[in-house]
TIGUSE-237254 format. One record per residue (C-alpha): z, x, y. Coordinates in steps of 0.5 Angstrom, whole numbers, padded with zeros to 4 digits, always signed. Each point is the difference from the previous one (the first is absolute). Layout:
% residues N
ZXY ...
% end
This chain:
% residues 203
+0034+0129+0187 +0002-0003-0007 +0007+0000+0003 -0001-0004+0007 -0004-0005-0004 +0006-0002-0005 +0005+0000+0006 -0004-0005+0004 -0001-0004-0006 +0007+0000-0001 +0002-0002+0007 -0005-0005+0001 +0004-0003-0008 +0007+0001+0004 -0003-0004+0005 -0003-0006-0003 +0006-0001-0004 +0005-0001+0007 -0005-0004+0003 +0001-0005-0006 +0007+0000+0000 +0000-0002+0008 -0004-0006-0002 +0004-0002-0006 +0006+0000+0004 -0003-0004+0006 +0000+0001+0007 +0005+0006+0002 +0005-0003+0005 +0000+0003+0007 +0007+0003+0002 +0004-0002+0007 -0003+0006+0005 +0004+0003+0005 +0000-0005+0005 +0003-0005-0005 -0007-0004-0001 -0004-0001-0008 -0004-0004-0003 +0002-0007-0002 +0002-0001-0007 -0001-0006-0002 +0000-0007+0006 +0007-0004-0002 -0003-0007-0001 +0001-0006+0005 +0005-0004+0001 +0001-0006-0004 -0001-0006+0006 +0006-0005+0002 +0001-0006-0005 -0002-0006+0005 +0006-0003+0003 +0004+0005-0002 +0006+0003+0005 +0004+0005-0001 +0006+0000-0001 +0005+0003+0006 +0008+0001-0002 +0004+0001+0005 +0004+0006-0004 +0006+0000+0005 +0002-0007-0003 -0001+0001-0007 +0007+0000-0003 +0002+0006-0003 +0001+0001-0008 +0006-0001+0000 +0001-0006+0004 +0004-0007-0002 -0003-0006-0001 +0003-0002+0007 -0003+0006+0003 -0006-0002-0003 +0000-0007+0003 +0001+0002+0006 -0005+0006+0001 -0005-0004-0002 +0002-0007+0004 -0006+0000+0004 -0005+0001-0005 +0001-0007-0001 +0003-0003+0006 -0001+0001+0007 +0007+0001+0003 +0005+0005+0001 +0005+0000-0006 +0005+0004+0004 -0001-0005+0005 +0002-0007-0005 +0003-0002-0005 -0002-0004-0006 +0006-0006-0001 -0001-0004-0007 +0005-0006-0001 +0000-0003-0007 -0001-0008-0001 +0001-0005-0006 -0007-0002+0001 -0003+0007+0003 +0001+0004+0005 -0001+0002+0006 -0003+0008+0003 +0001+0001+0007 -0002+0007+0004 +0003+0001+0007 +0000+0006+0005 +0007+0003+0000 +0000+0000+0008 -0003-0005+0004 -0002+0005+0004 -0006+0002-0005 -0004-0006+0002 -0006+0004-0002 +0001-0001-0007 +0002-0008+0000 -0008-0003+0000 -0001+0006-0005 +0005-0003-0004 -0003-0006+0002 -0007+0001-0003 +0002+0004-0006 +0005-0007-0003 -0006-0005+0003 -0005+0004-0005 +0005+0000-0006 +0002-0007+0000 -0008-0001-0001 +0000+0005-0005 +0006-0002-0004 -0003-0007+0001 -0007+0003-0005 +0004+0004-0004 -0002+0006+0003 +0007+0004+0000 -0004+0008+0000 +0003+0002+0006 +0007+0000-0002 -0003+0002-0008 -0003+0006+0004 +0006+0002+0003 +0006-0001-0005 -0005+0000-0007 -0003-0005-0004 +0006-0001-0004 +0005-0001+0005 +0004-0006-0003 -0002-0007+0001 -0006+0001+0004 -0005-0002-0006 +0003-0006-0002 -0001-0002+0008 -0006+0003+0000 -0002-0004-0006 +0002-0006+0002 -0001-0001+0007 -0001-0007+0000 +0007-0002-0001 +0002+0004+0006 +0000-0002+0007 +0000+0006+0005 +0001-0003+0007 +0000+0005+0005 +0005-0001+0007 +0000+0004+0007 +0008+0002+0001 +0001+0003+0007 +0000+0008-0002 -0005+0000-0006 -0003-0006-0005 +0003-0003-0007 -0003-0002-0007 +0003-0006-0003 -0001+0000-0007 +0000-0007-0004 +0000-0002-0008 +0002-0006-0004 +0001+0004-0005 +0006+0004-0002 -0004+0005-0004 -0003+0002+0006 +0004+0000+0005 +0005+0004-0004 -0006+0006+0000 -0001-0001+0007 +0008+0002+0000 -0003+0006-0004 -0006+0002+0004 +0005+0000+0007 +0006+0004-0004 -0006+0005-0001 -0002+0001+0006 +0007-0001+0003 +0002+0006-0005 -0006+0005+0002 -0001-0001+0007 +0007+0002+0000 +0003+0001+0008 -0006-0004+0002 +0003-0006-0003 +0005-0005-0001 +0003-0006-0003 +0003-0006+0003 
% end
């Protein structure tokens, strides 16, 4: 009888010890059953709300230019980024004068006649821009070093912008007294000129 006393005792002893070490340890952790189903572990917290106003940004992939693309490549793929006509369809033409210069884009056949209001819309509103001297959107395309475009920028009060319709597109005459001017207007057209490459010429 002696014996059985001291077993049992021993037992109850073994037990009381496992069950402290459960509760040490925290609550045990279901398993995922047979049919795929288990306890929750921890509820992942809720997402943080939308920033008011705030849209996201959608980048068509396709037309992103690739790693290993040239300026003029660049340029071309990412036009339309900045303007609203087809670069396949018309040419930028930049002519040089003593006092400025003059910007002019047309569709390359007459037949786009689609493109010429497009055309039309852009230079009406650059000319307005240019005449604040708001020059982001060719800074956006061609960067915010490209030559001559900060003395422009900076000193848009010396420089008339006039903008003139031509049968197949629209034109931009620029006009300084200053000759200082008029030879960074001769610097920002040859930029351009170099990096939209077969989307441009001289004349």
């Amino acid at each position: 009888m002696q014996r059985r006393v001291i077993a049992a005792a021993f037992l109850c002893a073994i037990a009381g010890s496992a069950s402290a070490q459960s509760a040490a340890s925290g609550p045990t952790v279901t398993p995922p059953s047979a049919t795929g189903t288990s306890a929750p572990l921890q509820s992942a917290p809720p997402a943080p709300p939308p920033v008011a106003g705030q849209k996201p940004i959608e980048v068509p992939i396709h037309r992103l230019p690739g790693p290993t693309a040239t300026k003029q490549e660049h340029i071309h793929q990412m036009g339309q980024t900045v303007m609203p006509f087809d670069l396949n369809k018309t040419t930028h033409i930049f002519r040089m004068t003593d006092s400025g210069g003059v910007q002019s884009v047309v569709v390359k056949n007459a037949q786009d006649k689609d493109q010429i209001p497009l055309v039309r819309q852009h230079l009406r509103y650059e000319a307005e821009a240019f005449q604040h001297g708001d020059y982001s959107d060719p800074m956006s395309l061609h960067g915010k070093t490209m030559p001559g475009v900060s003395e422009l920028e900076g000193h848009h009060a010396s420089i008339a912008v006039a903008y003139s319709e031509l049968p197949l597109g629209a034109a931009l005459t620029f006009k300084t007294g200053d000759r200082h001017l008029a030879t960074e207007i001769h610097r920002w057209f040859g930029a351009q000129l170099s990096e939209h490459g077969a989307d441009a010429r001289a004349e």
